[in-house]
Backbone bond lengths (Angstrom), bond angles and torsions (degrees), N, CA, C in turn:
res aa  C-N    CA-C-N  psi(-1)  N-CA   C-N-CA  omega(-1)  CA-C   N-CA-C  phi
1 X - - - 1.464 - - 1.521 108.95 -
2 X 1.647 121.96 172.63 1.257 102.69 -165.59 1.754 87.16 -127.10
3 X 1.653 117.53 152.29 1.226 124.05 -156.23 1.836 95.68 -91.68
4 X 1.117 121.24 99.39 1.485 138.82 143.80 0.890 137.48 -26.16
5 X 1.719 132.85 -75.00 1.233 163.35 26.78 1.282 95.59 102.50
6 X 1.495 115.11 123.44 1.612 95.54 163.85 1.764 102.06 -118.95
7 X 1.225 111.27 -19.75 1.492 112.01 -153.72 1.712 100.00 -60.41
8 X 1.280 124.02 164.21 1.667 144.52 170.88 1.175 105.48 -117.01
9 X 1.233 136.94 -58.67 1.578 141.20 -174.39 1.488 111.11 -96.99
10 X 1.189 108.94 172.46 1.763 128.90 175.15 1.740 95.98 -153.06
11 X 1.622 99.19 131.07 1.229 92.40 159.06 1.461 100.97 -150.37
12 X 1.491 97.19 168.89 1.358 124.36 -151.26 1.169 118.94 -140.76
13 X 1.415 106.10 135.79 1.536 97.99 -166.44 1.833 110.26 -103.18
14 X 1.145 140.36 127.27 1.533 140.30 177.30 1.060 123.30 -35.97
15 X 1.556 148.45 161.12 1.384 147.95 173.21 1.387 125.40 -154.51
16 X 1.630 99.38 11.40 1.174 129.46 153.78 1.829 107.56 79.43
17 X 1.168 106.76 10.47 1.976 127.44 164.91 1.391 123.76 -128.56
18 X 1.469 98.20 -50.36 1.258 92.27 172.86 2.060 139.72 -60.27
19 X 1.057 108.27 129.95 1.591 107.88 -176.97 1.808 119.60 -120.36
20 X 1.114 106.13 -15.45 1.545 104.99 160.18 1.455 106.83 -110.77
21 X 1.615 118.40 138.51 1.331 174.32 -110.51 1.383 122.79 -135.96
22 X 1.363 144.96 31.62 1.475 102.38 -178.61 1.372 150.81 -76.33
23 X 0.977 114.01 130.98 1.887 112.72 -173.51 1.750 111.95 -78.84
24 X 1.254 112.31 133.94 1.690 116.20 170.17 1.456 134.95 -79.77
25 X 1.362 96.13 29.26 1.628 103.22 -165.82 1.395 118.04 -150.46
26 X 1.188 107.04 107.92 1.447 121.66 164.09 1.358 133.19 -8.35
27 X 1.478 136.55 141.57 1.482 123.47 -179.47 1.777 95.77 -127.24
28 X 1.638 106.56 154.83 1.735 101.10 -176.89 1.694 112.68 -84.22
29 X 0.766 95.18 175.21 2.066 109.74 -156.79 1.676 88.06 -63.44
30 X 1.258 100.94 122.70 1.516 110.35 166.82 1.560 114.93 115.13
31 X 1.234 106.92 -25.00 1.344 119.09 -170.28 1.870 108.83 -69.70
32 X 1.962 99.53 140.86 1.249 102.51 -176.67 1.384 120.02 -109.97
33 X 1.513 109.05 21.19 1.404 118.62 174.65 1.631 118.54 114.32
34 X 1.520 97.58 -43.21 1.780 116.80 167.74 1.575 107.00 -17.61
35 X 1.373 111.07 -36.92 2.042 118.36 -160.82 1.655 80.14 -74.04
36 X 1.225 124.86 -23.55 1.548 96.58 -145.50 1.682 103.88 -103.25
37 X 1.756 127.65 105.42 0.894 139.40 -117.53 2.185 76.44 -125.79
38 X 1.246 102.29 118.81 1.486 113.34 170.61 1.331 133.05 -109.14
39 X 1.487 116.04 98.35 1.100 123.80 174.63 1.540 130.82 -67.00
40 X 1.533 121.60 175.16 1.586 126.85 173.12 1.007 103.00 -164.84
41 X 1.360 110.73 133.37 2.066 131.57 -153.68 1.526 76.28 -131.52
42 X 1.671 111.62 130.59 1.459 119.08 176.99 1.784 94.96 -98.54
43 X 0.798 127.02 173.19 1.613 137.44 166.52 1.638 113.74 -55.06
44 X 1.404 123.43 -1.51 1.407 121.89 -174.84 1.519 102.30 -127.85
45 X 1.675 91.02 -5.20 2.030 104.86 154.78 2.005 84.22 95.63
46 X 1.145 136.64 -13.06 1.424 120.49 179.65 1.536 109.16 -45.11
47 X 1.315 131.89 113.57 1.379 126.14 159.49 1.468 119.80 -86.60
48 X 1.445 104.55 143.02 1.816 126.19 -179.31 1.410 97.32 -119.64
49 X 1.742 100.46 132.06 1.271 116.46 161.20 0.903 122.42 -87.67
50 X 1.832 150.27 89.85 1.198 155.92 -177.67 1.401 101.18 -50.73
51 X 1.379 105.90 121.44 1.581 133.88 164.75 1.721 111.98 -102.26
52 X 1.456 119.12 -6.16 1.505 129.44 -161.13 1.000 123.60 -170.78
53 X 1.742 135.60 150.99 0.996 124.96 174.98 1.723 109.11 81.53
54 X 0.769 90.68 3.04 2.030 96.27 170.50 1.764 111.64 -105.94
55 X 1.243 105.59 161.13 1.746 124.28 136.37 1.076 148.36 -112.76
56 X 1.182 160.79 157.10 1.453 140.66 156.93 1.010 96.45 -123.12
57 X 1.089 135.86 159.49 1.797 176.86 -170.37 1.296 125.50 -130.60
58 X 0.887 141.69 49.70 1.411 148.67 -145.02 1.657 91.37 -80.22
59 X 1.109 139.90 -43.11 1.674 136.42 -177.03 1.361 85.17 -43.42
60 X 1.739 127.43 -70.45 0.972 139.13 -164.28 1.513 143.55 -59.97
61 X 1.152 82.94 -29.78 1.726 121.62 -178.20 1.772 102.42 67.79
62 X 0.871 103.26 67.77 1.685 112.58 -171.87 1.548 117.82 -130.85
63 X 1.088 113.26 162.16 1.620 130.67 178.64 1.383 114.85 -138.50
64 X 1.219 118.08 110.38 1.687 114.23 172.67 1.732 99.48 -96.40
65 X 0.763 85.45 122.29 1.974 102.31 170.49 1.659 101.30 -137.02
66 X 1.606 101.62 147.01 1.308 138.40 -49.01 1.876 106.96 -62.17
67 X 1.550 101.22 147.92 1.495 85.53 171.17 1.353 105.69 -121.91
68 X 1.300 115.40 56.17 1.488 130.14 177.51 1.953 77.90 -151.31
69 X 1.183 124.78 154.51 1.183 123.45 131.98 1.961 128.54 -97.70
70 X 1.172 118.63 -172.94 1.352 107.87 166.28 1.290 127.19 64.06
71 X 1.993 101.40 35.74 1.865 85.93 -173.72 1.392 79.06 -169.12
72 X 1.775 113.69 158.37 0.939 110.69 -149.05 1.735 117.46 -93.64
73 X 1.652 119.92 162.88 1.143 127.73 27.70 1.866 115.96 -94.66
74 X 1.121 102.40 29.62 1.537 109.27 -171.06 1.596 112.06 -92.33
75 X 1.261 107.66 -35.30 1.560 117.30 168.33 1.575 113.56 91.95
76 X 1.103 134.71 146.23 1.465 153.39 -167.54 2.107 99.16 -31.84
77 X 1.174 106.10 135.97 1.388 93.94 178.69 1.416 137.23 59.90
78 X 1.262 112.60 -1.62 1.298 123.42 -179.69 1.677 110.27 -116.80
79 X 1.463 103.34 129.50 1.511 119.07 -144.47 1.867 112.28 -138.16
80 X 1.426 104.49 17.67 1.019 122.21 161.40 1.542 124.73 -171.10
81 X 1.705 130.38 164.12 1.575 107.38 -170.70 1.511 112.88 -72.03
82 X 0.982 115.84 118.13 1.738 121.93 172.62 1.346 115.90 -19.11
83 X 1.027 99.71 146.03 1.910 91.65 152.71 1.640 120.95 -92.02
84 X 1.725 112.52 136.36 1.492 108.64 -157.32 2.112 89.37 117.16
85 X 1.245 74.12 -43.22 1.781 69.02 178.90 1.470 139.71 -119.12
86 X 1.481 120.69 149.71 1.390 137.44 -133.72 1.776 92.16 -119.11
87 X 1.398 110.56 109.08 1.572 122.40 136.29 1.550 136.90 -64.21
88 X 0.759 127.61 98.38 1.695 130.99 -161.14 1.587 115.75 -118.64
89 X 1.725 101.23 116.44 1.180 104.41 -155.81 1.947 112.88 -112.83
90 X 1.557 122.13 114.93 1.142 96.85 -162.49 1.539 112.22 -138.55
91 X 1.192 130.16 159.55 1.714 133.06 -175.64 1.328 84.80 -112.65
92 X 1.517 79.34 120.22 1.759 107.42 169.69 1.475 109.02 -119.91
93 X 1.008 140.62 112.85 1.515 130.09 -159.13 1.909 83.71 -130.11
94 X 2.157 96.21 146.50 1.093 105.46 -164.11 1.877 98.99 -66.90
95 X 0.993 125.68 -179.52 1.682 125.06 170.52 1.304 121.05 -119.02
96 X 1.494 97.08 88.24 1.847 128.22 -144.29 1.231 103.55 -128.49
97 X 1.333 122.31 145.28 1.693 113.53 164.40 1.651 89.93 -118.54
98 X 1.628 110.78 122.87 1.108 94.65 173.99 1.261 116.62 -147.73
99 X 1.704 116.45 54.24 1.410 139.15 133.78 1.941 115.70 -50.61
100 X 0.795 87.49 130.38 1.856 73.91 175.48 1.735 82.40 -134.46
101 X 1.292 109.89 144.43 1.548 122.67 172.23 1.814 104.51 -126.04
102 X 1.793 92.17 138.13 1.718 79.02 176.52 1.391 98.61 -142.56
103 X 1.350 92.61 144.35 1.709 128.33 -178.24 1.681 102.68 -17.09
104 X 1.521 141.21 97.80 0.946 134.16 -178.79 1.397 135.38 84.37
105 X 1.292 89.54 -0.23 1.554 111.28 -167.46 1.940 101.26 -94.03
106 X 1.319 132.10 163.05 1.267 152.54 168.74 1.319 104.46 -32.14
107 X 1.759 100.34 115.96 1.766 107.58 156.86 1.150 112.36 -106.36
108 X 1.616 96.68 111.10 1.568 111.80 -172.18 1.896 94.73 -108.84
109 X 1.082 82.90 117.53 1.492 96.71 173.35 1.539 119.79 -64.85
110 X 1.693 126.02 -41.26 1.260 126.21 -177.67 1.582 101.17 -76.80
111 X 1.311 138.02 -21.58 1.568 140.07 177.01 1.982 81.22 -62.73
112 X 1.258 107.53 -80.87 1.462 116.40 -149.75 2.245 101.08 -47.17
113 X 1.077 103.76 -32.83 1.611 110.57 -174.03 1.665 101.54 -69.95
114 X 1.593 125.24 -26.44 1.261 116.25 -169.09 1.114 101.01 -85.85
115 X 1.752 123.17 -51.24 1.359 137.44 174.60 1.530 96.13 -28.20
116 X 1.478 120.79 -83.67 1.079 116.15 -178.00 1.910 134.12 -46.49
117 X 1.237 112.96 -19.39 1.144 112.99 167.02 1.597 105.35 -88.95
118 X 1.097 141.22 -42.59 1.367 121.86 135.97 1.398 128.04 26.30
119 X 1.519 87.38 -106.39 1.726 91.16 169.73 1.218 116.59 -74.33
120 X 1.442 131.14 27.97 1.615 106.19 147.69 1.676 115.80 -106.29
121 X 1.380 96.22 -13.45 1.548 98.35 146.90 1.490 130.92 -15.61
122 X 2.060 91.61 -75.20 0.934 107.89 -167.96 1.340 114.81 -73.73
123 X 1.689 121.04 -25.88 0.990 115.99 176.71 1.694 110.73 -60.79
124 X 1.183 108.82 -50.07 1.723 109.62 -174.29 1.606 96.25 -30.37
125 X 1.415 99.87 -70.34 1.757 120.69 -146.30 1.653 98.03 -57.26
126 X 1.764 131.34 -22.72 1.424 116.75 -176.35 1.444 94.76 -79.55
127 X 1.760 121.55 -39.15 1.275 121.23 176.68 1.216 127.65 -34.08
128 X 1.261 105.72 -65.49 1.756 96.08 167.91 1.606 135.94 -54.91
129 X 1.344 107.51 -39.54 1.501 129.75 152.11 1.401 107.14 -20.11
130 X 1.160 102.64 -50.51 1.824 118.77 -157.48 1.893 95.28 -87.75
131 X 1.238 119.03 -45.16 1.588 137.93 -166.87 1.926 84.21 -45.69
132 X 1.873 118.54 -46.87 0.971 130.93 -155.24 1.150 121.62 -81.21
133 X 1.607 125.90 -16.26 1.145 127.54 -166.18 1.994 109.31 -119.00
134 X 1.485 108.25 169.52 1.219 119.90 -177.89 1.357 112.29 -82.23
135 X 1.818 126.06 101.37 1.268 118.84 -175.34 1.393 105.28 -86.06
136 X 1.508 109.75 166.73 1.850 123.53 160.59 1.596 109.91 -59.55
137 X 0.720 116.39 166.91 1.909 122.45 150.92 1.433 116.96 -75.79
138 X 1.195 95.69 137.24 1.446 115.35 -162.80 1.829 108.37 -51.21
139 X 1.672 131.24 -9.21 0.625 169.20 -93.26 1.774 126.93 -157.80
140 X 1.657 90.45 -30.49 1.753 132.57 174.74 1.384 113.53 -66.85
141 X 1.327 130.32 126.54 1.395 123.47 -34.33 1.578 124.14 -57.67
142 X 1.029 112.70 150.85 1.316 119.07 176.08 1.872 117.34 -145.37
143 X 0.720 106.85 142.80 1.990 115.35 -176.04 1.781 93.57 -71.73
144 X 1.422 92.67 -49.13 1.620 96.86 -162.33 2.061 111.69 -66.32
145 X 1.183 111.89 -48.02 1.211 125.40 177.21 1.532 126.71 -130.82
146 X 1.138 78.19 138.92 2.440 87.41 -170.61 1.293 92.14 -93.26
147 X 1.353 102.74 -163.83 1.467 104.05 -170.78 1.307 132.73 -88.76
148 X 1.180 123.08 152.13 1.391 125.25 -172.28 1.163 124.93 -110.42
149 X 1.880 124.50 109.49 1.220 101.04 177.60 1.376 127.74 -98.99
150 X 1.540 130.06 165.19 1.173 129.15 171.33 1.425 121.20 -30.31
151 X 1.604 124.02 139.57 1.157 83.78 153.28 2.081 122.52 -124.49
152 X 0.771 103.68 176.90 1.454 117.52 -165.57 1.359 122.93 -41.78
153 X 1.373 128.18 92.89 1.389 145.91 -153.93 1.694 115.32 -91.64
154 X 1.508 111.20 -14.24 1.565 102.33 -157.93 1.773 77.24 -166.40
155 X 1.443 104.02 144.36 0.512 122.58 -167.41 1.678 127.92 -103.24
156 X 1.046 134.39 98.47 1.438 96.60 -169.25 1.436 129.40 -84.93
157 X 1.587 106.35 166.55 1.944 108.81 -175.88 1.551 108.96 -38.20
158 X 0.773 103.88 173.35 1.991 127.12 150.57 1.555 87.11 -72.67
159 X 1.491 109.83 151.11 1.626 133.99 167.07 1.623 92.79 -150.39
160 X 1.344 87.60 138.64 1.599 108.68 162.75 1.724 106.60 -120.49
161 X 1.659 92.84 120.64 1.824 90.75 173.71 1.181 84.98 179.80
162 X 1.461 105.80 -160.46 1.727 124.68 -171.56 1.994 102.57 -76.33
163 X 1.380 108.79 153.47 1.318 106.40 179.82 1.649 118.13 -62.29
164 X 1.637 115.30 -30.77 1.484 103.60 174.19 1.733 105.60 -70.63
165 X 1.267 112.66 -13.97 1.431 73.55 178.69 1.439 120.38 -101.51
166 X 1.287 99.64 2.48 1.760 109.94 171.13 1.945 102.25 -61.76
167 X 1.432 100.72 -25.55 1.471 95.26 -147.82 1.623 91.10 -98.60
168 X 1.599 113.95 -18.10 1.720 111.98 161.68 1.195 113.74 -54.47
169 X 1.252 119.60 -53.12 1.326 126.09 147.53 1.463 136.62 26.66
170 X 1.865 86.07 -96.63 1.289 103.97 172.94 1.311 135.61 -72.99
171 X 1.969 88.64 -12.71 1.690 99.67 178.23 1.344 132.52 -66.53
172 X 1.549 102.58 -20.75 1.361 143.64 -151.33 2.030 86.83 -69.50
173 X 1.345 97.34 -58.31 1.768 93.26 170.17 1.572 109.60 -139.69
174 X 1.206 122.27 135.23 1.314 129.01 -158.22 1.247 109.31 -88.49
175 X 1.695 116.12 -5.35 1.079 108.56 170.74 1.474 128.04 -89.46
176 X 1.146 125.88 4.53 1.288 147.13 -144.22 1.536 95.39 -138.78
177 X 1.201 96.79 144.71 1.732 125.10 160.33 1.376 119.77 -106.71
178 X 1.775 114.66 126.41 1.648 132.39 163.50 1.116 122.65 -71.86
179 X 1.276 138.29 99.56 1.655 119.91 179.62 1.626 97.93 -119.74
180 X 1.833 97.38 149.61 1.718 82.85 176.49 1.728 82.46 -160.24
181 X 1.451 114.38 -146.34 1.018 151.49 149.73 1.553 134.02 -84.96
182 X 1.172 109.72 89.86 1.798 109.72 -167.66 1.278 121.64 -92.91
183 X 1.050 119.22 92.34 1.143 137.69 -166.34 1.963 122.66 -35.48
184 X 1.402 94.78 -9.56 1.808 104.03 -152.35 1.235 103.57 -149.52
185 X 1.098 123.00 26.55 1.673 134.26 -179.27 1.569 126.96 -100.44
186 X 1.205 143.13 107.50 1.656 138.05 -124.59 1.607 116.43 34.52
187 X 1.241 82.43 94.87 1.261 102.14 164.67 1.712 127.64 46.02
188 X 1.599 100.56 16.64 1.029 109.02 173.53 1.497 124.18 112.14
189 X 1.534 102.79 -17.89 1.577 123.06 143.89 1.669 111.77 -52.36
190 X 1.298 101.03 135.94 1.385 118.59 167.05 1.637 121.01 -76.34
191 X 1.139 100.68 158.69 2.088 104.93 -172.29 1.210 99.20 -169.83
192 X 1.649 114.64 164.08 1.468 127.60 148.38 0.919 117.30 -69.69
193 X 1.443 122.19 157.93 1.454 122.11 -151.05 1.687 96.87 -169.84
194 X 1.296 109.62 127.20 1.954 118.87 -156.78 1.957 92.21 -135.77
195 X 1.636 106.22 110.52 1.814 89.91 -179.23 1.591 75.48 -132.65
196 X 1.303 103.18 173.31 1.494 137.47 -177.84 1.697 85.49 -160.44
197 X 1.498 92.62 132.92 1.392 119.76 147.75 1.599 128.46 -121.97
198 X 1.293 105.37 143.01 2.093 98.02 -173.15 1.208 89.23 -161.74
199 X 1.603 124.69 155.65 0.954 158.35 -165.82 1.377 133.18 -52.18
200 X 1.668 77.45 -65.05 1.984 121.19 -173.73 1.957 83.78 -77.66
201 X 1.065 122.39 -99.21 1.210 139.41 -142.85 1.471 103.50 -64.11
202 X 1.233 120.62 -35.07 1.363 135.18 170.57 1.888 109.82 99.41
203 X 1.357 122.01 -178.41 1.198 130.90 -159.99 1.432 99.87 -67.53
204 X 1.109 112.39 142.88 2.169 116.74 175.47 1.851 100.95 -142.88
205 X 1.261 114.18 138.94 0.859 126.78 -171.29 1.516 137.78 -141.40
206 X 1.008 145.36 138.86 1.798 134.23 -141.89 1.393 96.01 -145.82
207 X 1.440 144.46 136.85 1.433 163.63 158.57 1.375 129.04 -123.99
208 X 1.372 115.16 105.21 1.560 108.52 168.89 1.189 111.60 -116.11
209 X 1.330 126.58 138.99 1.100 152.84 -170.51 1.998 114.32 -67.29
210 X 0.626 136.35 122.78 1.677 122.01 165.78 1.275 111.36 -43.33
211 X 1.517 89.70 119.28 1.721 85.61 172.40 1.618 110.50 -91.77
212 X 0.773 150.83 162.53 1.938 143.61 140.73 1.281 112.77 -79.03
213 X 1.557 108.97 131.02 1.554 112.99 -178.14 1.835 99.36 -102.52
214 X 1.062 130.20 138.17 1.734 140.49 -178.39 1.329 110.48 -126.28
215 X 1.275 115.69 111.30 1.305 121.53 163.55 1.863 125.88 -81.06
């Protein structure tokens, strides 16, 4: 068959009942679901790679999560993905060529058509990879101009929590800045707290302390 389709992932946002999933994206001929790699984005954006406690359905193109309730990254009593929170569903296929042709041996045309849809698999799945990260200018290297980064389009919320996770946060896209309330910053005093993380320039980071105002 010939690959259409461009998407790799599906994601989904929680509603705090629901437990089956569907994903929008195709898997290549043979496959028993293994490619299809299930994520969980908590509300402070930490993602878990589920090793357990899943299904796939591949007739269906489905995911039941969780089929245990009450265990983590879902937490004690909690028996479906929250709302605030993101199921993320994705084909990760290994980066294999694994047509093998031999000297005299059978030209099977439907072997050679999967092979080839194969690697556009793989092409999709680096594509998005790429959708995710901070490129150079088309332009790189250049004498005249170094690099340029994006700049900051969206903004993110206020968060109140501990400073690493303000700063997961920001990791989440490098183009963007986390600012919140950090719960654990001097010594355990609370403060505002402003991080950007990026690639090129590397991690930068800002802390203020609580002040007390006295009348």
């Amino acid at each position: 068959m010939s690959v259409s389709a461009t998407p790799s992932k599906t994601i989904v946002a929680g509603d705090g009942h629901t437990t089956v999933f569907s994903y929008q994206f195709a898997l290549p001929a043979g496959s028993t679901g293994t490619d299809v790699n299930v994520f969980v984005v908590d509300n402070l954006g930490n993602v878990t790679l589920l090793t357990s406690n899943y299904t796939i359905n591949i007739a269906t193109s489905q995911v039941s999560y969780p089929t245990t309730g009450g265990v983590a990254p879902l937490g004690a009593g909690v028996n479906a993905v929250p709302t605030g929170w993101q199921i993320v569903m994705a084909r990760i296929e290994p980066l294999a060529q694994n047509l093998e042709l031999t000297n005299q041996g059978l030209f099977s045309l439907p072997a050679i058509e999967a092979a080839l849809d194969y690697l556009m698999d793989i092409a999709q799945q680096l594509q998005e990879q790429l959708n995710r990260a901070v490129l150079l200018p088309i332009n790189y290297p250049s004498t005249s101009a170094g690099p340029v980064i994006p700049p900051t389009t969206t903004v993110l919320p206020f968060y109140s929590g501990t400073l690493a996770q303000i700063i997961a946060l920001s990791a989440l896209n490098p183009t963007q800045m986390a600012n919140g309330y950090a719960t654990d910053i001097n010594g355990g005093v609370g403060g505002f707290a402003y991080y950007t993380a990026n690639v090129i320039v590397g991690n930068q980071g800002w802390v203020f302390p609580q002040i007390g105002i006295f009348g």
